[in-house]
C-alpha positions in Angstrom: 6.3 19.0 11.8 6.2 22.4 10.2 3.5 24.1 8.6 3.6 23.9 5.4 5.3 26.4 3.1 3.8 29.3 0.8 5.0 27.7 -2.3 3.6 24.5 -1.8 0.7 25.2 -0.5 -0.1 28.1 -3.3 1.2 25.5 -6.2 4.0 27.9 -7.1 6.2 25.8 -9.5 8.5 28.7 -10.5 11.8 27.3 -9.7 10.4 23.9 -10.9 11.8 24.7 -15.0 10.7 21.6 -17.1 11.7 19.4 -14.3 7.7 17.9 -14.5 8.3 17.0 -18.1 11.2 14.5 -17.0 9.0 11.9 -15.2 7.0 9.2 -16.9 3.8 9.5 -17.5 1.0 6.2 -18.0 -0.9 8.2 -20.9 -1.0 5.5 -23.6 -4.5 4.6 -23.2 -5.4 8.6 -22.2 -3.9 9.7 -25.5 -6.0 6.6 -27.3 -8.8 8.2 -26.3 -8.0 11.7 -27.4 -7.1 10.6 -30.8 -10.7 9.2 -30.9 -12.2 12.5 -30.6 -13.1 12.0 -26.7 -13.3 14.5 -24.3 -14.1 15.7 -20.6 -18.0 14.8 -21.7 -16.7 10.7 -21.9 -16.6 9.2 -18.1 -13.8 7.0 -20.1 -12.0 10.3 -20.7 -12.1 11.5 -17.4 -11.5 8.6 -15.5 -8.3 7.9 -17.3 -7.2 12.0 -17.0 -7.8 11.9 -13.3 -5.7 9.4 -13.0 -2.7 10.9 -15.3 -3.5 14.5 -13.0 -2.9 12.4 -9.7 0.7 11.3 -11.3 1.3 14.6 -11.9 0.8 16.1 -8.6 2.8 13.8 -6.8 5.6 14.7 -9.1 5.2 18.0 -8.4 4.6 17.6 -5.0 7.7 15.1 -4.7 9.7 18.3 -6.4 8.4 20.8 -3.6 9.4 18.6 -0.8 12.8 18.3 -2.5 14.0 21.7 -2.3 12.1 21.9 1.0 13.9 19.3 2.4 17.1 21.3 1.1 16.1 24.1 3.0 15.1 22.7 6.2 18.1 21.4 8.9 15.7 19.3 10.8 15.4 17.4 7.6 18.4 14.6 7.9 17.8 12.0 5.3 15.4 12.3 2.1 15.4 9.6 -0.1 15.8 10.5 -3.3 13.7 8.9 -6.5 12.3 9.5 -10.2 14.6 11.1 -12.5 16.9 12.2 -9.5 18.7 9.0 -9.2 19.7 6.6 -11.9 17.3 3.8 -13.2 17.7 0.6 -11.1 15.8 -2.3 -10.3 14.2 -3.0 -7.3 15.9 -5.2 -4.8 14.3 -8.6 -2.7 14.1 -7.8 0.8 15.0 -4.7 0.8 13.8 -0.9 0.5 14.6 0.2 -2.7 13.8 2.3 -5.9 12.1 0.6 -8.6 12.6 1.0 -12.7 9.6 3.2 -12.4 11.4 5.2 -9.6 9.0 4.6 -6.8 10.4 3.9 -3.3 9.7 0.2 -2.8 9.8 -2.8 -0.4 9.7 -6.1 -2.3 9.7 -9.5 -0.8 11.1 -12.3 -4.3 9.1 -10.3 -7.0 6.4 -8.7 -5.2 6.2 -5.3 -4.5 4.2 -5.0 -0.5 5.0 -1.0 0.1 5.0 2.1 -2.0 6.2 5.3 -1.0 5.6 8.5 -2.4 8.6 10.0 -0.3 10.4 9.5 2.7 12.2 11.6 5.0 14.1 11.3 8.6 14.6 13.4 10.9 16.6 13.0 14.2 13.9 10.6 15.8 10.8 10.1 13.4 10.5 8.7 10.3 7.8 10.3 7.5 6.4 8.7 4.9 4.5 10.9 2.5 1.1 10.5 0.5 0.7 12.7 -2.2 -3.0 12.5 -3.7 -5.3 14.2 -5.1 -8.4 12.3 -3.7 -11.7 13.9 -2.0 -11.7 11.9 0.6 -9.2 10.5 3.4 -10.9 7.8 4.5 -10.0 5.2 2.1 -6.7 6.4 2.7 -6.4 5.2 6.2 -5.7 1.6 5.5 -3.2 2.4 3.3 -1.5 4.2 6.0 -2.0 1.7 8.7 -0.3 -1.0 6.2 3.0 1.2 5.4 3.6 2.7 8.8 3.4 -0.9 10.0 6.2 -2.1 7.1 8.1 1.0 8.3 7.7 0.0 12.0 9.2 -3.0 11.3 12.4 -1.9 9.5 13.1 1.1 11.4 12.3 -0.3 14.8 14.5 3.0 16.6 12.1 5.8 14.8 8.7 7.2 15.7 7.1 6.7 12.1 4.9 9.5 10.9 3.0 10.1 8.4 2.3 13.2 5.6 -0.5 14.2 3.8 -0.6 16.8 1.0 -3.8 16.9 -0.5 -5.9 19.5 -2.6 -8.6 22.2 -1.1 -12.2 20.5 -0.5 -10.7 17.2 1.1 -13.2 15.7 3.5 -12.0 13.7 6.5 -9.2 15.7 7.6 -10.4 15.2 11.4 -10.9 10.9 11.1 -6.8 11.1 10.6 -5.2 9.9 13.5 -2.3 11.3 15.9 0.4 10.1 13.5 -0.8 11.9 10.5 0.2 15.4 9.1 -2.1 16.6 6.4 -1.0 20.2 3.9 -3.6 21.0 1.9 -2.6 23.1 -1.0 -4.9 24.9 -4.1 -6.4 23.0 -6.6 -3.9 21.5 -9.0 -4.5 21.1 -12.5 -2.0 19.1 -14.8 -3.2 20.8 -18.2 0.1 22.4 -18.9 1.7 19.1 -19.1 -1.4 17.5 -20.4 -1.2 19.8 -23.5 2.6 18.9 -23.8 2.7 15.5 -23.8 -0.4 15.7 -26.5 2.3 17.3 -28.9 4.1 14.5 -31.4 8.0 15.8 -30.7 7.4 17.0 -27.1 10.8 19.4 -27.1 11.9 20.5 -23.4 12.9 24.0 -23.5 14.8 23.7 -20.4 17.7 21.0 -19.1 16.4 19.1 -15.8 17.6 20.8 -12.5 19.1 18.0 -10.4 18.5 18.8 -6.3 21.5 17.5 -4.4 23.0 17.7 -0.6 24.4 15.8 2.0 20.6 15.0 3.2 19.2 14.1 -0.2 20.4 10.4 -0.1 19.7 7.2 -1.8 18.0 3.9 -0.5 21.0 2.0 -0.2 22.4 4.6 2.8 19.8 3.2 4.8 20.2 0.5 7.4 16.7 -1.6 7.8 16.1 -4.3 10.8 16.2 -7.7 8.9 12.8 -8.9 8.0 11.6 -12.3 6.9 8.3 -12.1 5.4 6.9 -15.4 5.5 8.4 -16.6 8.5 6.7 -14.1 10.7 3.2 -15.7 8.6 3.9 -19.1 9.8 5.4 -17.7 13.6 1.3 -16.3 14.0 -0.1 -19.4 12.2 1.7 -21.5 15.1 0.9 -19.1 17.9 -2.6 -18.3 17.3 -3.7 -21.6 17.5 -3.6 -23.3 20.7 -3.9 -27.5 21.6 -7.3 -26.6 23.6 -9.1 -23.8 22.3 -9.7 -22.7 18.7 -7.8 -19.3 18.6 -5.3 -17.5 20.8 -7.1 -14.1 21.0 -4.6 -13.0 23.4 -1.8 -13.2 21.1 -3.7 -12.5 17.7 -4.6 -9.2 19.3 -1.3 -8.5 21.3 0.4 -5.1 20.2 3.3 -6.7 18.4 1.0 -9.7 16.4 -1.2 -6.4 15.3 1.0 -4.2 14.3 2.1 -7.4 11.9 -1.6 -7.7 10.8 -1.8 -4.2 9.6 1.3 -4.9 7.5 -0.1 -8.2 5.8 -3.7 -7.2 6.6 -4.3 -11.1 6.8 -3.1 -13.5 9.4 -3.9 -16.9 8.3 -5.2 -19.2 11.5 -5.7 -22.7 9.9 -7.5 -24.5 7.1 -10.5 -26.1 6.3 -10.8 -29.6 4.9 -12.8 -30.6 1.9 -15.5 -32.2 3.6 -16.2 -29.6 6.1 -15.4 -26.7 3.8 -18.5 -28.3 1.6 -20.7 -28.6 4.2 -20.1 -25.1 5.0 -20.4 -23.2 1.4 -22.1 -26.4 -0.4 -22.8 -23.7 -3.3 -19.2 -22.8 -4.1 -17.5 -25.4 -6.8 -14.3 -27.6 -5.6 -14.1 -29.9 -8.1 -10.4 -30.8 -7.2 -11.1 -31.1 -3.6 -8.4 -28.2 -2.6 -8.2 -27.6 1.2 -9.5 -24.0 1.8 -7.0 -22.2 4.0 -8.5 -19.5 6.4 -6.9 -16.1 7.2 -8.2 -13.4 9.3 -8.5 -10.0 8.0 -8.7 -6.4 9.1 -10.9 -4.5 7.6 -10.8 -0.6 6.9 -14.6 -0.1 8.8 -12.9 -1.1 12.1 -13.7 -5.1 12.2 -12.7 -8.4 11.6 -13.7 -11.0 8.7 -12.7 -14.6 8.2 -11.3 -15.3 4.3 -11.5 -18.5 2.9 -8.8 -19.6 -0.2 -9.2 -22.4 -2.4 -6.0 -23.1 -3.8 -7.5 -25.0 -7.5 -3.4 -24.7 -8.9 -0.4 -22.9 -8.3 -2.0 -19.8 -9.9 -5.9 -20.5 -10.1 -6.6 -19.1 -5.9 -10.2 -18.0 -5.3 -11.2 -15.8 -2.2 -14.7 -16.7 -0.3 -15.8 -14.7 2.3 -18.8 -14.4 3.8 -20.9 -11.3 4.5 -24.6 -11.3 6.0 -24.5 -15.1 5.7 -23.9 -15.5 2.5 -21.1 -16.9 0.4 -19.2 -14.7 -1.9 -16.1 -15.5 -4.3 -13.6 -13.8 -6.4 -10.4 -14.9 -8.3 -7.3 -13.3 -7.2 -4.5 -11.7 -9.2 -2.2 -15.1 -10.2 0.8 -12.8 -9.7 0.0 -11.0 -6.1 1.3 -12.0 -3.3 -1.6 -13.9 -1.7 -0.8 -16.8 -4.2 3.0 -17.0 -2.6 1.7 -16.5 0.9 -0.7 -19.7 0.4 2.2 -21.8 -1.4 4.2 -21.2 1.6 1.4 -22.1 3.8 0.5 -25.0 2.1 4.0 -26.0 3.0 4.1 -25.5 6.6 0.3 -26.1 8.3 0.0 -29.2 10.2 -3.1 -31.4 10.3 -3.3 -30.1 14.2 -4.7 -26.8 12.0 -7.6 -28.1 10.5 -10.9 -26.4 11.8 -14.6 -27.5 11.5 -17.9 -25.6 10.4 -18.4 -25.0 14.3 -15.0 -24.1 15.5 -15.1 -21.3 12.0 -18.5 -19.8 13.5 -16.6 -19.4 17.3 -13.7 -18.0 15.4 -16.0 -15.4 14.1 -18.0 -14.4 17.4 -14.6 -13.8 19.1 -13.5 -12.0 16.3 -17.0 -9.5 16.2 -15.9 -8.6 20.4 -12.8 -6.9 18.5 -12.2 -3.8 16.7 -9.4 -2.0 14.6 -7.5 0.5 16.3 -5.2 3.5 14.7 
């Protein structure tokens, strides 16, 4: 991968025009809170602006990398998005550009990757993050999930990954092999802050559309089929075995992992009511819902067990348990968990069920283990 180039790296927008002014912005609630006399003094204020600046510099970012991919033969294939390509809507089971024109992978009506751009070259495949956070780390799950997604549908590529970050970034050195980071001046968005404050918002200059035989669209790609829940209940089956409680030799083979990055959680079995109460007897299950049990891995390097009470179709409640002690969340009714258990809920066998005792040697096999890049 090349270093990176002058004008990036220096934040010079000069061939940019008004091309910035184009995109959408999610400044409805920032604006609210300008009209209410709030400032940079107001944690609301500046919470909701750093946000709106980290739009911006992907935009602008996403711009650079356009005409850099124009200028750069190596550069085969970069997917084009935002107000480059006509509004569509994102398509099931496929990679795709949203309404908001983000580079998606959706599985029915869920969204399970986000890319801010994408470009091939003869062999590798890059995804690129574009943030302007001051810290990698919590970055690095993120990464392990979409090179994973991208692993899997573009089995014939070496998938990379690219960073372009702001000066005073800490972690560059955690990033593993894979990763590229450029690290350019610090970017301010106040330019287009100020505009989009004004009532009429005029452009002074018509958007300049990037175009070439490289700069292609999402539906010129060819991605290796891939059935989403099937490959859930294919590591459901395999993991566990007639005379043991887990197969660790599968759940941690290159190919199952490389899965668990993408889904994060790989769900093992299922706990009755009975047993699940006699496990957390402080958490409420007034229905008597099985609690289904998925392992997940976690951004520090280890493994915990997650437990999901399924109270109705959209009512699911996460327990885990940290230090010994129970704790429980409800999760979004619309994210993808809720459509993973549905289909669980369909396919586990009562050969699945686990006991208090069998959960506990789940978890000391799981603590011998540890997330790798």
């Amino acid at each position: 991968m090349p270093k990176i180039s002058k004008a990036i790296a220096n934040l010079d927008d000069s061939e940019l025009g008004d091309n910035l002014l184009y995109y959408d912005y999610h400044v409805k609630h920032l604006l609210s809170l300008v009209k209410k006399g709030l400032g940079p003094d107001s944690d609301a204020f500046m919470s909701a602006y750093r946000s709106f600046e980290g739009e911006v510099f992907e935009n602008y970012a996403y711009e650079m990398l356009l005409r850099y991919a124009k200028q750069h033969k190596f550069i085969k294939k970069f997917i084009v998005k935002g107000p480059h390509k006509q509004r569509t809507k994102a398509q099931p089971n496929a990679l795709s550009v949203n309404w908001k024109g983000q580079i998606v992978y959706r599985i029915k009506r869920n969204e399970i990757g986000e890319f801010d751009a994408m470009f091939f070259t003869e062999k590798e495949l890059y995804f690129v993050e574009m943030t302007l956070v001051g810290s990698v780390t919590n970055l690095r799950k993120r990464m392990r999930k979409k090179r994973a997604l991208l692993q899997t549908l573009f089995p014939h590529y070496d998938i990379k990954a690219l960073l372009v970050l702001n000066e005073g970034v800490t972690g560059l050195s955690t990033l593993p092999d894979y990763a590229t980071a450029w690290v350019t001046k610090p970017y301010s968005a106040a330019s287009v802050f100020e505009w989009l404050k004004q009532e009429k918002r005029p452009r002074r200059k018509p958007f300049k559309r990037i175009s070439g035989s490289q700069i292609v669209g999402t539906e010129d790609l060819k991605i290796h089929p891939f059935r989403y829940y099937n490959t859930l209940g294919w590591v459901l089956n395999k993991t566990r075995i007639k005379n043991g409680v887990i197969n660790t030799q599968f759940l941690f083979s290159n190919t199952v992992q490389r899965y668990h990055d993408l889904f994060v959680k790989m769900y093992i079995g299922y706990m009755e009511p009975d047993a699940f109460k006699e496990r957390f007897p402080g958490i409420a299950n007034p229905n008597d819902a099985r609690a289904y049990i998925a392992v997940e891995k976690e951004h520090t390097g280890g493994y915990i067990l997650n437990f999901f009470l399924s109270h109705s179709r959209k009512n699911l409640e996460l327990i885990t348990e940290r230090n010994g002690r129970p704790h429980s969340v409800k999760k979004d009714p619309y994210g993808v968990t809720v459509t993973e258990i549905a289909y669980i809920s369909n396919v586990i066998k009562p050969h699945h069920a686990m006991s208090s005792a069998q959960v506990d040697t789940v978890i000391r096999k799981l603590s011998k283990h540890h997330v790798t890049e």
